[in-house]
MMTF fields as JSON, N, C-alpha, C and O atoms, coordinates in Angstrom:
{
  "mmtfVersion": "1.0.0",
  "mmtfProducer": "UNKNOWN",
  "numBonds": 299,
  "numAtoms": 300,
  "numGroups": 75,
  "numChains": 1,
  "numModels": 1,
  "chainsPerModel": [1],
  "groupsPerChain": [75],
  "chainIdList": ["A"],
  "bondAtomList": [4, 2, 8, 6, 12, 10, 16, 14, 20, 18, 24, 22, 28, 26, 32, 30, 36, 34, 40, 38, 44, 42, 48, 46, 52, 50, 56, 54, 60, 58, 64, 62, 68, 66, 72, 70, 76, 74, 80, 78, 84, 82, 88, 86, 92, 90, 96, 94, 100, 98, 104, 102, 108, 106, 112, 110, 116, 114, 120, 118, 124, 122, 128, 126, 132, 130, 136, 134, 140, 138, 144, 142, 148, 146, 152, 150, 156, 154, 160, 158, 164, 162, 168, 166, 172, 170, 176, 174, 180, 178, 184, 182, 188, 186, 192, 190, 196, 194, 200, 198, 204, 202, 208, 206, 212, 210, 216, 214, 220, 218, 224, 222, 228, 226, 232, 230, 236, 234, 240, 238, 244, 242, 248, 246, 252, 250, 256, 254, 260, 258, 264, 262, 268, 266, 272, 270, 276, 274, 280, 278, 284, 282, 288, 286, 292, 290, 296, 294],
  "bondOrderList": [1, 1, 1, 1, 1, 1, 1, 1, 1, 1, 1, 1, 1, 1, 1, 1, 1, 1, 1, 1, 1, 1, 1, 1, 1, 1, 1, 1, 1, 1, 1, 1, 1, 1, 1, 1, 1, 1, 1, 1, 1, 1, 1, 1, 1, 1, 1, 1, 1, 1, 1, 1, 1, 1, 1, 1, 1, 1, 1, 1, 1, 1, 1, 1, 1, 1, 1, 1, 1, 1, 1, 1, 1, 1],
  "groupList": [{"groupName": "UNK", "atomNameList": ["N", "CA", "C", "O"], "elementList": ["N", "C", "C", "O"], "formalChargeList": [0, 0, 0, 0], "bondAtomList": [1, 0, 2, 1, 3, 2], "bondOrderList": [1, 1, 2], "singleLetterCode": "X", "chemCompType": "L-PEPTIDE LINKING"}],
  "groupTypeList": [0, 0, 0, 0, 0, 0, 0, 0, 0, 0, 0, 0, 0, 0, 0, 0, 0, 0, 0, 0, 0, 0, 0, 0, 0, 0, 0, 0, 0, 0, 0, 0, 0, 0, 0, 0, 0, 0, 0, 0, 0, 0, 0, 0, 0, 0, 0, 0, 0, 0, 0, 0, 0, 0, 0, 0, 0, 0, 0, 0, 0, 0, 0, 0, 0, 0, 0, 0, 0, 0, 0, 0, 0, 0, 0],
  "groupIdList": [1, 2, 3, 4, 5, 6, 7, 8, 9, 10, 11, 12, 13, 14, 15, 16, 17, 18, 19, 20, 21, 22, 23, 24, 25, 26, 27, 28, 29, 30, 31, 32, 33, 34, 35, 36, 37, 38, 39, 40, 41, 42, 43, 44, 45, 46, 47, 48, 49, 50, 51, 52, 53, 54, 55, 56, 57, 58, 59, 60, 61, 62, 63, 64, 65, 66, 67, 68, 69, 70, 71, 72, 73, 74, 75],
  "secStructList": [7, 2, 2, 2, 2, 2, 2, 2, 2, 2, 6, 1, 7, 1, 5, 7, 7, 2, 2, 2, 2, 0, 0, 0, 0, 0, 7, 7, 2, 2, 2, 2, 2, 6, 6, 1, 1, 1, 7, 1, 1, 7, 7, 3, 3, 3, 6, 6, 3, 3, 3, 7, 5, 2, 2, 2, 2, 2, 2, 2, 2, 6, 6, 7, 7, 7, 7, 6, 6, 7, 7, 7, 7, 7, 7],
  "xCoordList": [-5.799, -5.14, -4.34, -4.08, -3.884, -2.994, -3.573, -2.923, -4.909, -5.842, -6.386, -6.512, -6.634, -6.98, -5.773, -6.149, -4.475, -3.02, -3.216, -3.259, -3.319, -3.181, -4.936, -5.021, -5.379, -6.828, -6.325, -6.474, -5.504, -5.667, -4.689, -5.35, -3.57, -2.38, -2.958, -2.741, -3.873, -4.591, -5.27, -5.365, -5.76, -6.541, -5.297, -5.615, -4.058, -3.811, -2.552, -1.617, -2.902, -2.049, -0.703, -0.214, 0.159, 1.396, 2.387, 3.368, 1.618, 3.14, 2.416, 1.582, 3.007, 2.53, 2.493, 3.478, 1.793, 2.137, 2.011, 1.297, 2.996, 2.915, 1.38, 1.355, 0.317, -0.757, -1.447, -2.35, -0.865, -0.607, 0.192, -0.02, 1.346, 2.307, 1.323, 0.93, 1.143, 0.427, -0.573, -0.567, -1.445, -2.741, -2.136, -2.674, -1.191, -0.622, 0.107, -0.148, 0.918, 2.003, 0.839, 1.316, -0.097, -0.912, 0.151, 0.64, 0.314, 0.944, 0.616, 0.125, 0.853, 0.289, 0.918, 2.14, 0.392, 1.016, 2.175, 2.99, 2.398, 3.668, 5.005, 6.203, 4.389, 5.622, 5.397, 6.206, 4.698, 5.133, 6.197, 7.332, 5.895, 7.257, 8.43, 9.496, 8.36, 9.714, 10.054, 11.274, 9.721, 10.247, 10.239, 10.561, 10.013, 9.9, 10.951, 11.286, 11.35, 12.798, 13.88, 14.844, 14.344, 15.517, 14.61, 14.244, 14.28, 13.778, 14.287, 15.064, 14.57, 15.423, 15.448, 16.085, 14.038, 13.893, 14.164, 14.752, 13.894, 14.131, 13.089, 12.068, 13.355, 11.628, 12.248, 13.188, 10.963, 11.47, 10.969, 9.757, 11.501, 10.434, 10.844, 11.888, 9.918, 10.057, 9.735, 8.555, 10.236, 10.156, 9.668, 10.53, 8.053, 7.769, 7.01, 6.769, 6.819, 6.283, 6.831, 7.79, 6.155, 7.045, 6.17, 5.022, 7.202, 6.428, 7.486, 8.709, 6.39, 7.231, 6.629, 5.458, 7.764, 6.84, 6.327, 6.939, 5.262, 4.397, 5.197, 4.998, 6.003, 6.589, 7.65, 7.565, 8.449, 9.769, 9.642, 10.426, 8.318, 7.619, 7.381, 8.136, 6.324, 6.206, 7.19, 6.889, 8.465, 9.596, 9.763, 9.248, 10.691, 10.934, 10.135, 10.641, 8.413, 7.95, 7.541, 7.268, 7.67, 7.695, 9.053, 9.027, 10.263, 11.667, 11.779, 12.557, 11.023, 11.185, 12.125, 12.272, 13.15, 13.758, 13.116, 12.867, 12.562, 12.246, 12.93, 12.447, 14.052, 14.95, 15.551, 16.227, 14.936, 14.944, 16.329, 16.813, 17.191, 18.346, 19.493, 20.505, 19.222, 19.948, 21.003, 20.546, 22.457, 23.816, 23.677, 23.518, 23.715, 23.405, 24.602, 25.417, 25.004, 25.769, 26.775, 26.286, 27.905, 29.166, 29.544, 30.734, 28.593, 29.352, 28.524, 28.885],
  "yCoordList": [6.366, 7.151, 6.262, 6.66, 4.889, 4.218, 3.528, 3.087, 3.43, 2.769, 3.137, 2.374, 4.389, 5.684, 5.555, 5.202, 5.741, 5.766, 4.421, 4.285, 3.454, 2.261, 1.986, 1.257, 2.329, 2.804, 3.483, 3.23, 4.68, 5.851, 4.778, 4.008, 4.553, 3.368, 2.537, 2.239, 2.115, 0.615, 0.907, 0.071, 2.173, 3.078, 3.088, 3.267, 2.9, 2.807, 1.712, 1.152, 1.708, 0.378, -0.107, 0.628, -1.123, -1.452, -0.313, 0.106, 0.031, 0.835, 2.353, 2.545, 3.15, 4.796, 5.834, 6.437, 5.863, 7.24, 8.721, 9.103, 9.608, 10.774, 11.083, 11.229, 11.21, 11.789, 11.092, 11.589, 9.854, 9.782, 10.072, 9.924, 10.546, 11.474, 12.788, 13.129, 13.329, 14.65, 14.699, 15.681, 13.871, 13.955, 13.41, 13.815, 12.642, 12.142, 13.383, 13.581, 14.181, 15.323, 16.356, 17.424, 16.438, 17.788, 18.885, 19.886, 18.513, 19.601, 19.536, 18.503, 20.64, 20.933, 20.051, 19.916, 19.587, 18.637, 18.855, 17.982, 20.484, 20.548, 20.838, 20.963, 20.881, 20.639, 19.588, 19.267, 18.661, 16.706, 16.875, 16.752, 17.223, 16.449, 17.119, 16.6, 18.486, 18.949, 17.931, 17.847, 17.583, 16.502, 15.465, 14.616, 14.952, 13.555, 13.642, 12.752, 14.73, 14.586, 14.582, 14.721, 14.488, 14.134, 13.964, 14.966, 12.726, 12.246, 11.903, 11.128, 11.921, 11.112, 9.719, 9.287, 8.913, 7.649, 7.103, 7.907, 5.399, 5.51, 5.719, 5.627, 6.261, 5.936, 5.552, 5.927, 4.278, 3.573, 4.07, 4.241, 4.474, 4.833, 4.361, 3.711, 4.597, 3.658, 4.192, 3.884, 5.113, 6.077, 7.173, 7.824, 7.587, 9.01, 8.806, 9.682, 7.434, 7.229, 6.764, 5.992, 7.284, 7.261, 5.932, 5.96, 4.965, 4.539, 4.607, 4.725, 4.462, 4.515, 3.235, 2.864, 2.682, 1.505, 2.298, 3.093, 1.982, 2.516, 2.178, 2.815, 1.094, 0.51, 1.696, 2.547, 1.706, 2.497, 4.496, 5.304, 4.571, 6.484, 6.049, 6.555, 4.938, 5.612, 5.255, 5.653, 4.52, 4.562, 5.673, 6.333, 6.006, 7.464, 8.713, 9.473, 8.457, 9.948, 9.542, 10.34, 8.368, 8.403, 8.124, 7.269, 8.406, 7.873, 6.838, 6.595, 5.999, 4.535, 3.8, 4.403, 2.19, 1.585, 0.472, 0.541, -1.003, -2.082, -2.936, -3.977, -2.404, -3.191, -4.519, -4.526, -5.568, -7.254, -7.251, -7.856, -6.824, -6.556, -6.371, -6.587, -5.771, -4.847, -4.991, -4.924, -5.193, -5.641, -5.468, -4.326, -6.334, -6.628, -5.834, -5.644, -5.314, -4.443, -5.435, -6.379, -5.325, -6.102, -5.543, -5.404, -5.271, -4.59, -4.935, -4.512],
  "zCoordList": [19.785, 18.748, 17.804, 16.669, 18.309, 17.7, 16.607, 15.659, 16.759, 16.529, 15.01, 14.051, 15.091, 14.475, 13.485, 12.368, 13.594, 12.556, 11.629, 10.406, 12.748, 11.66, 10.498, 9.51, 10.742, 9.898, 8.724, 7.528, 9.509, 7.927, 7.228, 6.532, 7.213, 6.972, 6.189, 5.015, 7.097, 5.993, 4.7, 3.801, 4.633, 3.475, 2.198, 1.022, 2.573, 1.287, 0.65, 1.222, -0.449, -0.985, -0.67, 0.188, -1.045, -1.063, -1.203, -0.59, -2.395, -2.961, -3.521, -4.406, -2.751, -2.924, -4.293, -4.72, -4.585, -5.78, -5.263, -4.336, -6.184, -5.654, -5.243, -4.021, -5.705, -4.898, -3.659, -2.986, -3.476, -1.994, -1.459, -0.255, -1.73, -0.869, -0.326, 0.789, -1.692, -1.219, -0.294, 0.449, -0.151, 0.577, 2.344, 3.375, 2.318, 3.464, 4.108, 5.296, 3.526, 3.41, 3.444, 3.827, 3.272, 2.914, 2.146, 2.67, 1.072, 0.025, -1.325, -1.781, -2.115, -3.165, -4.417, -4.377, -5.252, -6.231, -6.655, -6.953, -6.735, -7.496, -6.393, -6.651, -5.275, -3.841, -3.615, -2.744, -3.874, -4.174, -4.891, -4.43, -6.282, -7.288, -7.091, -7.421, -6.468, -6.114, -4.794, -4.65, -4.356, -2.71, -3.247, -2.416, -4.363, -4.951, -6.045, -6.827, -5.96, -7.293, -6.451, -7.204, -5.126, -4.475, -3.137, -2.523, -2.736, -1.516, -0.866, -1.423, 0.783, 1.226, 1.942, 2.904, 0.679, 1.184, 0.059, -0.664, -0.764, -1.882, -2.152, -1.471, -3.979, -4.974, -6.243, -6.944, -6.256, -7.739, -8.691, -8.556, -9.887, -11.378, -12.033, -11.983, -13.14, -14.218, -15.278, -15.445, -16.507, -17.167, -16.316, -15.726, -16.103, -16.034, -14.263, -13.433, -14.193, -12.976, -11.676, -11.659, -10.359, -9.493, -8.289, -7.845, -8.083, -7.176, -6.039, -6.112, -4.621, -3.114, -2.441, -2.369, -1.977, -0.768, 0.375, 1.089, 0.406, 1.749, 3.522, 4.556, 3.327, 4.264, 4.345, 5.23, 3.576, 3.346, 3.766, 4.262, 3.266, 3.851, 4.851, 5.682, 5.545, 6.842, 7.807, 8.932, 7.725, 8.136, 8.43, 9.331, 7.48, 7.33, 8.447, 9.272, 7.943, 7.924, 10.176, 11.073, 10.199, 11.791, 12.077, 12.962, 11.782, 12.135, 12.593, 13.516, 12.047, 12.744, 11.881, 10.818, 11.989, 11.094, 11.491, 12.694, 10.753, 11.154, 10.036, 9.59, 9.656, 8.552, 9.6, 10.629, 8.774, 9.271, 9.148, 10.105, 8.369, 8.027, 8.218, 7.551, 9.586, 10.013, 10.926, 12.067, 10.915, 11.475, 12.991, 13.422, 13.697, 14.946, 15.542, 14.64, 16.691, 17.219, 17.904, 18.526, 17.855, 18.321, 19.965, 20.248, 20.898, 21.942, 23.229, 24.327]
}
């Protein structure tokens, strides 16, 4: 099955546009841009267009964090 996730995953590019949200999300274009006008991951645009890092959704859409980043715990 794991196998199978990272396949569909690999099918698509770096960096997401709304109609790969939709087809990933199975929702209708115009319940994309309503979830894409206050998301709660980031999304970058740039006048009228929206891009998402693919890294940054499927964070998110599996609750996972793999931020390299991230403040090591003091305890």
């Amino acid at each position: 099955m794991q196998e199978t996730m990272r396949t569909e995953w690999d099918e698509y590019p770096m960096t997401l546009r709304p109609k790969h949200i939709e087809k990933i999300m199975k929702m209708s274009q115009k319940k994309t841009y309503e979830f894409l006008s206050s998301p709660p991951f980031h999304v970058a645009r740039a006048g009228r267009e929206i891009y998402i890092s693919k890294l940054v959704f499927r964070n998110w859409l599996e609750g996972t964090n793999f931020d390299i980043f991230q403040k090591e715990s003091s305890g």
